[in-house]
C-alpha angles and dihedrals in degrees: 000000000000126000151080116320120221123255095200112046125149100263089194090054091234097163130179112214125205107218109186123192124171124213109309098224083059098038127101090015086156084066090072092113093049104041130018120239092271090048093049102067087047094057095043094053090047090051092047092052093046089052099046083040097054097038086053090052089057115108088219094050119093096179154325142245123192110204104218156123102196107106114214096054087057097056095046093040089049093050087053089056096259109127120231124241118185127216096240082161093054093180091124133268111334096037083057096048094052081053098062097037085057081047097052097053097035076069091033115018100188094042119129105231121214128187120211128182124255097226106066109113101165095058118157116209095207085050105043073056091054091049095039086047093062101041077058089074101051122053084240130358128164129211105228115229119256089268092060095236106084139043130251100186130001120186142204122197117226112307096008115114119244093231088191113195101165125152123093115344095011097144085073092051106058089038084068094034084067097257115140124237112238102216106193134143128224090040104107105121086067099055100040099101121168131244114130136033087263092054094054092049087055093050093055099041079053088047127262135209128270092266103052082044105058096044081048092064100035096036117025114024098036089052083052097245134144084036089305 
């Protein structure tokens, strides 16, 4: 993990995560072969709960914004504590994500931003501190996926901009962006993020929230998906 290291970094770990979720009847279409269109929505909107959930539930968390216009994830994420922040750019991700970084600091200027994916079921909330505790040292730093090509959370310290580039192969991005690549172990849980039938296997095997769980069980293995 080489780079500069910030000079300015929370030392109370009071960090704002940007949370973005499209709408949930086109969200998780790589799933197709796992869940059924009606069985899609559902599981986008569990693994978003157990994520925000599990992101609120994080000592070095202050709070959370979910980046969205579909409204029934609104309803059911602010019910859970997270604020809602709507995509009033609606030029896709990143766009989305600059948004809520700007949201977050218009209400706390010297506030570090973090992203974090909205897929990530099995989230571990002592792990999502160990990983957070390490972005604080650096002006921006990222967490690569499981798969080692894209990005779960990228992070920028107080008064450094976000500079958000995911989608695809987005690890090698933000390494050129100038981002610098958090290499930790133990944090899996925080990088498993689910696109694909295989990914939610994983997830499960790793251990995922009640949501996702239970729309596992109803949804997904007793219809026989994601290889049953």
């Amino acid at each position: 993990m080489e780079g500069e290291h910030a000079t300015n970094a929370d030392p109370t770990g009071s960090w704002s995560l940007v949370v973005p979720l499209k709408p949930l009847a086109l969200a998780k279409s790589r799933l197709a072969g796992a869940a059924g269109p009606l069985v899609r929505p559902r599981l986008a909107l569990a693994f978003a709960q157990d994520t925000v959930a599990a992101a609120l539930a994080c000592p070095a968390v202050r709070d959370v914004s979910v980046v969205t216009d579909d409204p029934v994830a609104a309803l059911t994420l602010g019910a859970l504590g997270a604020r809602i922040v709507p995509d009033a750019p609606a030029r896709g991700l990143n766009a989305a994500l600059a948004h809520g970084a700007r949201a977050v600091r218009a209400r706390r200027p010297g506030a570090p931003v973090a992203t974090l994916n909205a897929d990530l079921p099995a989230l571990r909330p002592a792990e999502l501190s160990r990983v957070l505790a390490v972005t604080a040292e650096f002006p921006r730093a990222f967490l690569p996926d499981a798969a080692g090509i894209g990005t779960t959370l990228l992070s920028a310290a107080p008064g450094v901009e976000l500079r958000p580039a995911f989608g695809g192969a987005s690890r090698r991005r933000h390494l050129l962006s100038g981002a610098v690549e958090i290499r930790l172990d133990g944090v899996r849980s925080v990088r498993q993020d689910v696109d694909t039938g295989e990914d939610l296997r994983a997830a499960v095997e790793l251990g995922v929230g009640p949501r996702t769980a239970e729309r596992w069980a109803v949804d997904v293995r007793a219809a026989g998906g994601a290889g049953g």
